[in-house]
N, C-alpha and C positions, 0 to 999 in steps of 0.2 A: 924618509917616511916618518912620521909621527909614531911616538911612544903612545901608548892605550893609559901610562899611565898618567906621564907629566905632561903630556901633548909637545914634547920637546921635538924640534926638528932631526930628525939623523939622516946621513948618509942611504943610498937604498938599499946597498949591498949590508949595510951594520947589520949585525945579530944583536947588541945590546947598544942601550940607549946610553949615549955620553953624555947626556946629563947627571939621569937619576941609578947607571944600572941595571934597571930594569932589561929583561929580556923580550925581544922581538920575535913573537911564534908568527906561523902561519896563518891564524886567524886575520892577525893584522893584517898581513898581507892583502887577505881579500878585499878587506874593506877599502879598496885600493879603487875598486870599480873594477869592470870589466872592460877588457881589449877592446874597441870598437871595429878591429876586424872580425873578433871573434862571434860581435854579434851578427853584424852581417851574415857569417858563416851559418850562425844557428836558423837566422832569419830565411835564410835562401833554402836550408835543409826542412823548417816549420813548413813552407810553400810549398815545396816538392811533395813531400808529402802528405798534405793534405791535397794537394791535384791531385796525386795519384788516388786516396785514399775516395774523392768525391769520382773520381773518374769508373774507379772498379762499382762504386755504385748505383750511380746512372747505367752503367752499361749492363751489369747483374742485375740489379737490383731493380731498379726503376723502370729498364726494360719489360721488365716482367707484368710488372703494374698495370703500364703503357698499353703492353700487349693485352693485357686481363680486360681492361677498360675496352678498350678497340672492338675485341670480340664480344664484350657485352654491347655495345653500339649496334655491331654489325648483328648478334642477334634479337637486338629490338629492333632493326632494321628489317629484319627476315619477317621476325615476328607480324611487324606492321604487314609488309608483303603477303606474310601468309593471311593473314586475317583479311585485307583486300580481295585475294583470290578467294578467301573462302567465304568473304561476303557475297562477290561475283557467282559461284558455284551456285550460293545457297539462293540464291533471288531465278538461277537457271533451273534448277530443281524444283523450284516454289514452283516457278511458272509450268516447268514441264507434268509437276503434280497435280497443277490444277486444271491441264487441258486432259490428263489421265482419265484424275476425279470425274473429270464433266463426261467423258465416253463413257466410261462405267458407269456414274449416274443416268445414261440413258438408256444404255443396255438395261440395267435394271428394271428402267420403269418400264421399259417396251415389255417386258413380261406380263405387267401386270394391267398394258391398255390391251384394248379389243377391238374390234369391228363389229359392230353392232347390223346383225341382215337381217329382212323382213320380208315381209311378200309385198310392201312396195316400196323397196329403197334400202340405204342401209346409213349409218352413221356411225358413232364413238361410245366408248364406256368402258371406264375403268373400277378395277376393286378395290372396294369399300372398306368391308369389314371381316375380320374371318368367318366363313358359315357361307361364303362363297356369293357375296352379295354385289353386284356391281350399281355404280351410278350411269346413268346416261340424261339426255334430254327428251321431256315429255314428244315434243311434237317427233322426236326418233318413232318412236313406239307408239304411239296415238292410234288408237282402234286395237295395238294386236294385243296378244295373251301369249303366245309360245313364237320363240325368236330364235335364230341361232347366234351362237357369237365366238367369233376367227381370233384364235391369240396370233403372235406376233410367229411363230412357224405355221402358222397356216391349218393346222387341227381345229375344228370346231364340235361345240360342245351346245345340246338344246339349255335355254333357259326359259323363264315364266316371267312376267311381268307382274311382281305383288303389290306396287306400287305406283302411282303416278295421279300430277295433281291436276286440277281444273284450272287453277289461278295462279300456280308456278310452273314456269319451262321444264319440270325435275320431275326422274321416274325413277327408279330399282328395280333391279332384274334379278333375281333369285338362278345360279347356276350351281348344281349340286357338284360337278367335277371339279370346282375351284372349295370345297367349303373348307377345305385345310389348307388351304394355301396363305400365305401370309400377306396380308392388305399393302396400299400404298399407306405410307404415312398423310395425317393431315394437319394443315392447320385452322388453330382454334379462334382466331384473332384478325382484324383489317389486317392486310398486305399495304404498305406503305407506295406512294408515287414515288416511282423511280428504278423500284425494283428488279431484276435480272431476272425474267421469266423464260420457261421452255413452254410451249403448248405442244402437246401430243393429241395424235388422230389421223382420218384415214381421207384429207382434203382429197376432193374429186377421185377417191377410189386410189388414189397412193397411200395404201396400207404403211402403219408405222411410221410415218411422218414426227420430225421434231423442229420445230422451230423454234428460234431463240429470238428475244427479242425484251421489250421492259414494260410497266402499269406507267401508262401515260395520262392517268386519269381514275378517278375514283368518285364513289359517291353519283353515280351517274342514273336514273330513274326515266324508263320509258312503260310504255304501253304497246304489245303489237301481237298480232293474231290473237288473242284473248286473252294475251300471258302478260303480267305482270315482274317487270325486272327492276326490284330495289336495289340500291348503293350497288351497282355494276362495276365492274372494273375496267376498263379502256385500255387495250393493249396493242400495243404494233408486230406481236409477232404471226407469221401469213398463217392464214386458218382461210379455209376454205367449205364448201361445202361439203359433208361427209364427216367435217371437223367436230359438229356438235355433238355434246355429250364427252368429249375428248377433256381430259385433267390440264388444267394450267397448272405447274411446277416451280417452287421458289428454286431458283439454280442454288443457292447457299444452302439451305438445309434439304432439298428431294421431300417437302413434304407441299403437298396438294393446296392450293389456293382458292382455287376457282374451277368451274365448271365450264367450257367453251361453249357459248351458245347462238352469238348473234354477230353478221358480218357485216360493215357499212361499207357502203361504196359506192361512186356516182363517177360520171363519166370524167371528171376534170377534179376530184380528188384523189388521193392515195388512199388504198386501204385501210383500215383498221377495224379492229373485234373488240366484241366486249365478250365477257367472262360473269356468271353470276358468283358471289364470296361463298364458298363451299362453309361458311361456319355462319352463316345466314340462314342456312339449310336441315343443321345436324339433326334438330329436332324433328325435323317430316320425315326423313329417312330414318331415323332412328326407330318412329313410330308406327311405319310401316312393316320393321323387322320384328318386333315385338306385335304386331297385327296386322299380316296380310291383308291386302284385298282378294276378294274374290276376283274367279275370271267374268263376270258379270259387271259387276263393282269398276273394273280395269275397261271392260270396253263401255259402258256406262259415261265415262267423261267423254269420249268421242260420240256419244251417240250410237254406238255401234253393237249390236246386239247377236248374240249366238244363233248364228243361223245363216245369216249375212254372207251372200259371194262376196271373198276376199280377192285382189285381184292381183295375178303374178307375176312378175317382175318383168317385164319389156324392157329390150334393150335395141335403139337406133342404131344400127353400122352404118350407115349410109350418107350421112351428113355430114356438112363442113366442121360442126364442133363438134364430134366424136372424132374427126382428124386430126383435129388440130388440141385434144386431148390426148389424144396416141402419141403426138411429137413432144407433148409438156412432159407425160409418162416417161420418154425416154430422158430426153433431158434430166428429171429428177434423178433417174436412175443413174447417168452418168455422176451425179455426186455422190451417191451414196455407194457407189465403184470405187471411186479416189478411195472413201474411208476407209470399204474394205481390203483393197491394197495396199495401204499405208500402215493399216493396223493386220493385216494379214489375218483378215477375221470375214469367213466367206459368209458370217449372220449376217453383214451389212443388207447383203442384196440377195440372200435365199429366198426369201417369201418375193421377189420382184420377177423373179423367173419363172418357167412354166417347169411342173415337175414332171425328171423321166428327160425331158427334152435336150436336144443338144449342147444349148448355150446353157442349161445347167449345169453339164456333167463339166462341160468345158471349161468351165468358169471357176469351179468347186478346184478344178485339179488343179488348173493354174495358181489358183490364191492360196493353196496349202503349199505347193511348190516353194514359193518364193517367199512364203511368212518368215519373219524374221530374220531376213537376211541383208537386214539395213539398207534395202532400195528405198528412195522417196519418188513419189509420183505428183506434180502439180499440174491440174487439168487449165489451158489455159484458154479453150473456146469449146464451144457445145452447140452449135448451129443444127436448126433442121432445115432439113435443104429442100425437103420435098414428103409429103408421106402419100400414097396410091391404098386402095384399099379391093379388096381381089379374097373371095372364097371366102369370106369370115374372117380374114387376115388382113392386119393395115402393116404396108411396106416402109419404112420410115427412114429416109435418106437421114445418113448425118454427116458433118466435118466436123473430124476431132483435132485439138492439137493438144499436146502438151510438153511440160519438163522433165526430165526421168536423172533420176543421179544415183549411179550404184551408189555399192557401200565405201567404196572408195574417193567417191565426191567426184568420178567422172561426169563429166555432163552430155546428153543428147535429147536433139529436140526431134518432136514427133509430129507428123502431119497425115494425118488421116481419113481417107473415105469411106464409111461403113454402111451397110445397110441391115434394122432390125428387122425381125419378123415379130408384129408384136398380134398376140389373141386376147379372146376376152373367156374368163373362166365362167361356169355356172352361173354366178355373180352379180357379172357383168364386171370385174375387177380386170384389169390387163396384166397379164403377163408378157415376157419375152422370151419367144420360142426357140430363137434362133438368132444370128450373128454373122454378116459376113464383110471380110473386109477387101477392098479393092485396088 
C-alpha cells in the first residue's frame, strides 16, 4: 500500500512505511477502494429494498388513491345516471302536469259557462265580470228580456237581458245569483294563428261540451243575418249549434279569447267555426254594465215589442234527426264516461243523466267505488246500432268495446251490447234515464 506521506510503495500487511517511517493508519486503508464483492452486496441489498419499500406503497398507499379515484368515477357515473333518470321523471311529470292542468282548467271553466234557455231555443254564455254579468250571442237572445240560464250541475237561475246590439252578434245577461262569483279571466290583445284553443258550450243540447282544437285563421270579415263580424277568428275546434255565445279559451293561460259565434260547413268540406276577438268587444259590454238597456230598448233591435205572443219552445220526437241526435248524445256521453272513470270524478257525466233515475244512482255508486284505485279504462269503439223511439223515449242500441288494466297492469278486453233509455227534459236537453246491458 502506499504511504499518505512519501507515496512510497509498502508491503499490505506493513504498519509503517519503509521508506520514510511514517505510520500506516486505517484511514489509508480505505482509500484502497472498496471490495467489488462488497458492492454488489450493497447493490442487491439498495434493490431489495427499495422493491420492497415501492411495493408496501402501491399496495397501501396507492391502492387507496386507486380506489378514491374509482369511486369518484363511479359516483359521477351514478351521478350522470341519476340525472338521466331524473331528466326522464321530470319530462313524465311535466307531461303528467300538464294533461292534470288541462282537466282542471276545464273543470274550472265549466263553472263558469252556462246554457243560455229562451222561449225559442237556447244556446251558450259565459261570466263576464263580477256583479254577475254573463256574455252570450245577440241572435241567442234576439227579442227576449228575461231568460234562464243552466250552470254546469244543472241549477238554473232567471237572468235579464241589459244588453245587446243591432250591428254586433254580442249581448249581456244581467244574472243576480252569480253577482259574487268570480269571472272568467280575459284576454285583452289579438290571439296569434296557431294557437291551442278549448271552445266550451252546449253543441246540439250536450251541455258542457269542450273541444280542443287551434286559430287557424284570423283577421277574417263577413257580413250575415245583419251582423257584422270584424277580425274573426277561424278555429277548428267542433262547435255546433247551441255553441254560440260559448267562450273560446287560450289552453296556456284559461283566459277568454273569443266569443263562439258562427259555423261553416257545406257538404264536401270539413267543418270549422269562427269566434268574434272578445277584446274587440270590451268596450260595448262594458258600457252596457255601466248603462243598461231598458227591457223596451232590448226587444227594440228585434222589432219586438211588449206585448207580443212569445212562442214556447217545441220540441220534434218523432223524426229521423231527433234519432239520430239521441245516438250522437250517447256517443258523446260515452267519452265523457272514459273521463269520468279514469279520473274517478262522477262531475264528468252528472248533468248527462236524468236526475233521481237509475243510471244516475248507478253510475254515481260505481264511479265513487273504484276512484282512485289505479284502474285505467281505454274506450276502443262506440257504435250505434240502432236507436227506436216509444213513449217520449228514444231506445238507443249500442256496441261498446274497450281496454281495462287494474292497478296491477293486468289486462282485459271488453265487448259489449247495451241499450240507453235516453229522455228529453223540460228543455228539450237529453238526458239518460237508464242502462241495460245484454
Amino acid at each position: 500500500m502506499k504511504c499518505p506521506n512519501c507515496q512510497h510503495e509498502n508491503l499490505s500487511d506493513s504498519k509503517f512505511c519503509s521508506d520514510c517511517g511514517s505510520k500506516l493508519t486505517n484511514s489509508s486503508l480505505s482509500k484502497q477502494g472498496v471490495p467489488a464483492w462488497a458492492i454488489i452486496v450493497l447493490s442487491v441489498c439498495f434493490i431489495a429494498i427499495g422493491g420492497l419499500g415501492y411495493a408496501y406503497w402501491d399496495f397501501f398507499v396507492d391502492k387507496k388513491n386507486h380506489s378514491n379515484t374509482y369511486s369518484e368515477l363511479n359516483d359521477n357515473q351514478k351521478l350522470t345516471t341519476q340525472q338521466v333518470s331524473s331528466e326522464k321523471l321530470t319530462k313524465k311529470q311535466e307531461a303528467h302536469a300538464q294533461q292534470v292542468d288541462r282537466v282542471t282548467l276545464i273543470k274550472e271553466i265549466q263553472q263558469k259557462v252556462f246554457t243560455v234557455l229562451t222561449n225559442s231555443g237556447q244556446g251558450s254564455g259565459f261570466l263576464y265580470k263580477k256583479g254577475g254579468y254573463v256574455i252570450t250571442n245577440a241572435h241567442v237572445v234576439q227579442g227576449e228580456v228575461e231568460v234562464r240560464i243552466r250552470n254546469s250541475m244543472g241549477q238554473e237561475s232567471p237572468g235579464t237581458v241589459i244588453g245587446i246590439s243591432d250591428r254586433y252578434d254580442i249581448a249581456l245577461i244581467h244574472v243576480p245569483s252569480y253577482q259574487d262569483s268570480q269571472p272568467l279571466g280575459i284576454e285583452t290583445a289579438e290571439s296569434p294563428i296557431g294557437l291551442e284553443v278549448i271552445a266550451f258550450g252546449s253543441p246540439q243540447g250536450f251541455e258542457n261540451s269542450a273541444s280542443i282544437g287551434y286559430i287557424t285563421g284570423n283577421k277574417r270579415d263577413m257580413e250575415l243575418e245583419n251582423f257584422i263580424y270584424k277580425q274573426i277568428y277561424q278555429v277548428d275546434a267542433q262547435i255546433d249549434k247551441g255553441s254560440s255565445g260559448g267562450p273560446l279559451v287560450d289552453v296556456n293561460t284559461g283566459n277568454v279569447i273569443g266569443i263562439n259565434s258562427l259555423l261553416y260547413t257545406t257538404e264536401t268540406s270539413t267543418n270549422f267555426a269562427f269566434s268574434i276577438p272578445l277584446y274587440s268587444m270590451l268596450d260595448q259590454f262594458d258600457g252596457w254594465i255601466a248603462k243598461p238597456l231598458s227591457a223596451n230598448e232590448v226587444r227594440s233591435v228585434a222589432n219586438v215589442y211588449e206585448g207580443n205572443q212569445q212562442t214556447p219552445i217545441e220540441t220534434n220526437t218523432t223524426n229521423g234527426t231527433d234519432a239520430l241526435l239521441a245516438g250522437q248524445f250517447v256517443q258523446a256521453f260515452r267519452l265523457y264516461y272514459e273521463m269520468a272513470l279514469n279520473e274517478g270524478d262522477f262531475y264528468w257525466i252528472a248533468d248527462m243523466l236524468a236526475p233521481g233515475s237509475s243510471a244516475y244512482q248507478e253510475l254515481e255508486k260505481y264511479i265513487n267505488e273504484i276512484a282512485y284505485q289505479g284502474h285505467y279504462f281505454y274506450f276502443t269503439n262506440n257504435e250505434v246500432l240502432d236507436v227506436q223511439y216509444s213513449d217520449g223515449k228514444y231506445y238507443v242500441e249500442m256496441n261498446e268495446t274497450f281496454d281495462f288494466y287494474d292497478a296491477q297492469g293486468n289486462y282485459q278486453f271488453y265487448d259489449r251490447y247495451k241499450t240507453y233509455t235516453v229522455i228529453t227534459d223540460d228543455y228539450g236537453a237529453y238526458k239518460i234515464a237508464a242502462i241495460k246491458i245484454h
